[in-house]
C-alpha positions in Angstrom: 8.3 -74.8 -23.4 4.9 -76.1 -22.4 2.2 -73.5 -20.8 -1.0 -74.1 -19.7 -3.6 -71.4 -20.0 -6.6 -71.4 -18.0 -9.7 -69.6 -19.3 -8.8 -70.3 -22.5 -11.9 -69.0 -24.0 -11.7 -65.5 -22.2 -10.8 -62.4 -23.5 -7.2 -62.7 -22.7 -6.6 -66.3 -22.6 -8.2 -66.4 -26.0 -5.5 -64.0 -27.4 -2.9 -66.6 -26.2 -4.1 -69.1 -27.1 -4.6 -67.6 -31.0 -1.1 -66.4 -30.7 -0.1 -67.5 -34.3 4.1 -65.4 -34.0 5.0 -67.8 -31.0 6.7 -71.0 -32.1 8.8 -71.2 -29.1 6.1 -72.6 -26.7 3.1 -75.2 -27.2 0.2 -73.8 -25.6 -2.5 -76.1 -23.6 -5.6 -74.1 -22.7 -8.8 -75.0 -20.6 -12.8 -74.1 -20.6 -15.2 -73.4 -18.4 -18.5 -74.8 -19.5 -17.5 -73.5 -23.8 -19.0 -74.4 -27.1 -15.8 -73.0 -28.7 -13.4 -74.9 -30.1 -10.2 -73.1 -29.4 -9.9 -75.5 -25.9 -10.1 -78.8 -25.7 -9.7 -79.3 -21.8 -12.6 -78.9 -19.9 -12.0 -77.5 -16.4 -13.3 -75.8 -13.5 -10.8 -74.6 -11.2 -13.1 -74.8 -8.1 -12.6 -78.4 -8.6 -9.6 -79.4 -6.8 -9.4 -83.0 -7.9 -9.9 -81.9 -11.6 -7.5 -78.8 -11.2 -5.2 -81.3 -9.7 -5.3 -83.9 -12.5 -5.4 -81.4 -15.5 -2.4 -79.8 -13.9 -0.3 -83.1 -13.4 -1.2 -84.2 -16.2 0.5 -82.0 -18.7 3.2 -80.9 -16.5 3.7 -77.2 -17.9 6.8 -75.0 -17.5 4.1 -72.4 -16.6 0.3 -71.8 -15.8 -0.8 -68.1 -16.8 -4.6 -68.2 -14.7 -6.7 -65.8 -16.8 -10.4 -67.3 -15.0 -12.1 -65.2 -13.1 -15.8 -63.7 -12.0 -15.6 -60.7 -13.2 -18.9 -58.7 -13.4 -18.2 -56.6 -10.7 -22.1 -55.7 -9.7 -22.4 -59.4 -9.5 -20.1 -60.3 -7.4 -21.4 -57.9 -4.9 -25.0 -60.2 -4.6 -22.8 -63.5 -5.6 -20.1 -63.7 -2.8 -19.9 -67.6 -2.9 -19.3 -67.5 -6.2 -17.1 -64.7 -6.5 -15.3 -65.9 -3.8 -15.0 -69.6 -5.3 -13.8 -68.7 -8.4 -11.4 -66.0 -7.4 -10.1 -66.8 -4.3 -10.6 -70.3 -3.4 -10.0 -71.6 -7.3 -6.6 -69.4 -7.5 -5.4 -71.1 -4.7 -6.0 -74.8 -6.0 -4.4 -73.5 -9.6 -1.9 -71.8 -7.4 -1.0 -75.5 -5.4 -1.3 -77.4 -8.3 0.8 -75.4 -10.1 3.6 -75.6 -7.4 3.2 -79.2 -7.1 5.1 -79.8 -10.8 7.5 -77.1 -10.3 5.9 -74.9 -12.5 6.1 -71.2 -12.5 2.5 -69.7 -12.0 1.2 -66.2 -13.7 -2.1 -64.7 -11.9 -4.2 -61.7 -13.6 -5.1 -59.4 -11.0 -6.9 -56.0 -11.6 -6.4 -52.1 -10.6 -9.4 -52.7 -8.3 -7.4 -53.2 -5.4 -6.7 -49.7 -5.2 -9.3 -47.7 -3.4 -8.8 -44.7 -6.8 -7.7 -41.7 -5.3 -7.0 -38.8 -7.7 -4.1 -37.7 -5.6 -2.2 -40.6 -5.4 -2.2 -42.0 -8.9 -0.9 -43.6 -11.4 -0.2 -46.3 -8.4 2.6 -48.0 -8.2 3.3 -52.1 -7.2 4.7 -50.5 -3.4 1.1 -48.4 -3.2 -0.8 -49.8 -0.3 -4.5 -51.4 -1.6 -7.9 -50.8 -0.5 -10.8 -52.8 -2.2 -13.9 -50.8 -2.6 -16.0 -53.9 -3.7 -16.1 -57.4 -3.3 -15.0 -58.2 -6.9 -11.6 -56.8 -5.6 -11.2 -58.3 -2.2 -11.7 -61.4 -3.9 -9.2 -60.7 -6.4 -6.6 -59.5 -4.3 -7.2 -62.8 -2.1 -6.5 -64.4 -5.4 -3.0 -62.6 -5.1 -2.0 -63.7 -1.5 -3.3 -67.3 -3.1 -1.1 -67.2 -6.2 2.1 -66.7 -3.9 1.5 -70.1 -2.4 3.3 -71.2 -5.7 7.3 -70.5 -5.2 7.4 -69.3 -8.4 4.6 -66.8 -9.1 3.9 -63.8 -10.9 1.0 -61.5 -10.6 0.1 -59.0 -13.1 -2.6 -56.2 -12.2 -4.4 -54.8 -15.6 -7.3 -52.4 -15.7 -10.5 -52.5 -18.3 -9.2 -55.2 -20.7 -10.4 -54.3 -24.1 -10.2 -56.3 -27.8 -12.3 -58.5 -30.2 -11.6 -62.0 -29.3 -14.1 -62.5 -27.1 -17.5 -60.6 -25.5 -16.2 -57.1 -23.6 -16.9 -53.5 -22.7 -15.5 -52.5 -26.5 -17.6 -55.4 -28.8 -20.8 -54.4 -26.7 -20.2 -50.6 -27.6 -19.0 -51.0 -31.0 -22.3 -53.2 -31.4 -24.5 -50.5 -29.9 -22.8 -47.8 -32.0 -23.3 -49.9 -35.4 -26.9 -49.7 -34.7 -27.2 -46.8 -34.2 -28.6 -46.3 -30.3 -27.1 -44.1 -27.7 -25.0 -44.8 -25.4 -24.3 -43.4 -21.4 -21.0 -43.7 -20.7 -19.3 -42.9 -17.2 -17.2 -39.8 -17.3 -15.6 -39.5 -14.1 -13.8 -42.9 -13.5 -10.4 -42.8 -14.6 -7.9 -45.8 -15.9 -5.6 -47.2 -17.7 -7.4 -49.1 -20.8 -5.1 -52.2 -21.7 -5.5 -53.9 -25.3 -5.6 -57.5 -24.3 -3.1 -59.0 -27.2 -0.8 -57.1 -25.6 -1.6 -58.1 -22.0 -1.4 -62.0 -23.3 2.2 -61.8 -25.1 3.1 -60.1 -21.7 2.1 -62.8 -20.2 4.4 -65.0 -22.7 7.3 -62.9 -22.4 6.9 -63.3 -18.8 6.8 -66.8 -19.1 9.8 -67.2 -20.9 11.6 -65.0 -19.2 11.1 -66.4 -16.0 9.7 -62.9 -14.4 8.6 -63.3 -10.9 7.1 -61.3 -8.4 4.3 -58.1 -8.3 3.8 -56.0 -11.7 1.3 -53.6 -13.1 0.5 -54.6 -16.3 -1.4 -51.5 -18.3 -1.7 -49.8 -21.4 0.1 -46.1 -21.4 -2.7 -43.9 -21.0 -4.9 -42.6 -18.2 -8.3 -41.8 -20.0 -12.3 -41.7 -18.6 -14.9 -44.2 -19.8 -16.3 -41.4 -21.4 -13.5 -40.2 -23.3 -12.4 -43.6 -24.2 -15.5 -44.4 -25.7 -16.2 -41.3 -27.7 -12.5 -41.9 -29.2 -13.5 -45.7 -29.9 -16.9 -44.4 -31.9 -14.1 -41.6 -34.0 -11.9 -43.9 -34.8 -14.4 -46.8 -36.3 -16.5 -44.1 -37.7 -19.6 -44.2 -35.9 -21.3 -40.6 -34.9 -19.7 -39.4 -31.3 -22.7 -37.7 -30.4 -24.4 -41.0 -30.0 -22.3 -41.4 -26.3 -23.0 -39.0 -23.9 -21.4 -38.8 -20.1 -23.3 -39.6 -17.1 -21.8 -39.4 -13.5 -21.0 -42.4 -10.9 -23.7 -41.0 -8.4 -26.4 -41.2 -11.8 -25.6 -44.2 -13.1 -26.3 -45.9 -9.7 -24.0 -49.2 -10.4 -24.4 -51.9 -7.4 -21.0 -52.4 -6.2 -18.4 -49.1 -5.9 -16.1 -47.8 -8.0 -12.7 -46.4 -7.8 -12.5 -42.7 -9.0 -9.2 -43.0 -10.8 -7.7 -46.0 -10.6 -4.7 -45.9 -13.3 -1.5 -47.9 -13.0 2.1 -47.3 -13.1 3.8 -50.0 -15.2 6.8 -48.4 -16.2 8.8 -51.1 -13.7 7.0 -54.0 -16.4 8.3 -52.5 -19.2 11.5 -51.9 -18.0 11.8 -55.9 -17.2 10.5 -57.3 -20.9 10.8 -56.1 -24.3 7.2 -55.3 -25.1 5.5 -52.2 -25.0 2.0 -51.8 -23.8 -0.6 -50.0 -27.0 -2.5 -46.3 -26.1 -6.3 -46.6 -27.2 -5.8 -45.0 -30.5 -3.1 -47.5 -32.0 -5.0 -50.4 -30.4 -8.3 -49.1 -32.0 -6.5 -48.6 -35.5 -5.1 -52.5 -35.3 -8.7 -53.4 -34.2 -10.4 -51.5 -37.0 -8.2 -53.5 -40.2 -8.4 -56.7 -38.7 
C-alpha cells in the first residue's frame, strides 16, 4: 500500500512518516519550505499544478493531509492565508486525490464546536459553530475534503508530542530553565498524543474507514491542569505554572470554553486506543 502524507515535517505527519512498526505500507511524505530531511518532496498545496503533479505522480492508495495554518491568533489578522492553506489548498489535495482513485484522510480540529460546557464531550452528529477564523477555515477544509469519493475526516484537539515544535516542547523548554509559566485554566479538551493520532491515521488507511470521526485522546483536562501534570511527571517544580483566565490572557482570536470530543464511535471502528496525558507523558519522558 502506497500513502502519501502531506506535511510531512509537522507534528503529526512527522510521526508517520518515523513510523518504524509499519512494514505493510511505503510512505511518500511532502514539505513545505523544510531543511529536514525526513521529506524529500517539496510541495505547497496552494499550488494546484504542483499538488496536481506530486499527486499523479505517485499514485497513492491514500493521501492523509496533515498541512495546515494553525496559529490560531494568526489566522484571525491572516485570512488569505489561512484561508489558502486550509480551505482552498484542502480542496486541490482533496481533487487531486480523487483524480487517482485514492482514498483521502483530512485532519480537522475540535474548533468547530462553539465549547459549551453543557453539551460536551460532542459528538460527530453535534451541530458546529466556529468561534474564530482558524476554524471556519478548517471546517471549510472538511466540506473540501468530501469532494474526494472516498474521504475521511478526523477532528483532534491540542496535538501534543516531541517530533516536532508544539504547546508541550515549548513548555517543557520553559520548565527546564526554570521560568514561570501562565497557563489558561478555564478551556477545557481533550489532549491527543500525536503518535497515536498518526497510526490512527494508518489504521484508517488500511482499513478503508470512511466518513466523519473524532479522533481524541480519553481525557477532558484544562490547559492548566494539563500542564502542571506535564511539569510532575518530567520532574520540573509545579509551582512554576500558575493559572490565568481567558478574559486575562487577552488572546486575539476566541476560544471555545470546553471543547472536548467524543471518540468512542473511532475506537469502536479500529483497533487502537487513543493514550490519557499521564501514559503519553511517561512514553515521552524515556524516549
Amino acid at each position: 500500500m502506497d500513502i502519501l502524507v502531506i506535511g510531512g515535517t509537522g507534528l503529526v505527519g512527522s510521526n508517520i512518516v518515523k513510523n518504524e512498526t509499519e512494514r505493510s505500507v511505503d510512505i511518500h511524505s511532502t514539505h513545505h519550505n523544510s531543511e529536514t530531511e525526513l521529506t524529500d518532496i517539496e510541495l505547497d498545496k496552494t499550488n494546484v499544478e504542483r499538488t496536481n503533479s506530486i499527486i499523479k505522480e505517485i499514485e497513492p492508495d491514500a493521501v492523509i493531509d496533515t498541512a495546515a495554518f494553525h496559529a490560531v491568533d494568526d489566522c484571525e489578522s491572516n485570512r488569505n492565508k489561512a484561508w489558502s492553506v486550509n480551505a482552498a489548498g484542502t480542496y486541490n489535495v482533496a481533487v487531486a486525490t480523487n483524480a487517482v482513485n485514492a482514498h483521502l484522510i483530512y485532519l480537522s480540529t475540535d474548533y468547530v464546536f462553539p465549547g459549551n460546557p453543557d453539551e460536551t464531550p460532542y459528538s460527530e452528529a453535534d451541530p458546529v459553530s466556529p468561534l474564530n477564523y482558524y476554524a471556519e477555515t478548517k471546517y471549510a477544509g472538511e466540506q473540501a475534503a468530501k469532494i474526494a469519493d472516498t474521504a475521511t475526516i478526523l477532528r483532534s484537539s491540542v496535538i501534543y508530542g516531541l517530533a516536532a515544535s508544539n504547546f508541550v516542547t515549548w513548555a517543557l523548554k520553559e520548565l527546564e530553565d526554570g521560568n514561570e509559566i501562565t497557563i489558561v485554566d478555564d478551556q477545557i479538551s481533550t489532549p491527543t498524543y500525536a503518535p497515536d493520532l498518526a497510526q490512527t491515521c494508518l489504521e484508517v488507511a488500511k482499513c478503508g474507514l470512511t466518513g466523519l470521526y473524532h479522533a481524541t485522546g480519553p481525557q477532558s483536562i484544562s490547559r492548566y491542569d494539563f500542564t502542571r501534570e506535564l511539569a510532575d511527571s518530567f520532574g520540573y517544580n509545579t509551582n512554576l505554572v500558575t493559572p490565568i483566565s481567558t478574559e486575562e490572557l487577552g488572546q486575539e482570536a476566541p476560544r471555545p470554553t470546553d471543547s472536548s470530543l467524543d471518540s468512542s464511535r473511532l475506537s469502536g471502528m479500529i483497533d487502537y486506543e487513543f493514550r490519557g496525558p499521564e501514559e503519553a507523558f511517561t512514553t515521552m519522558r524515556l524516549r
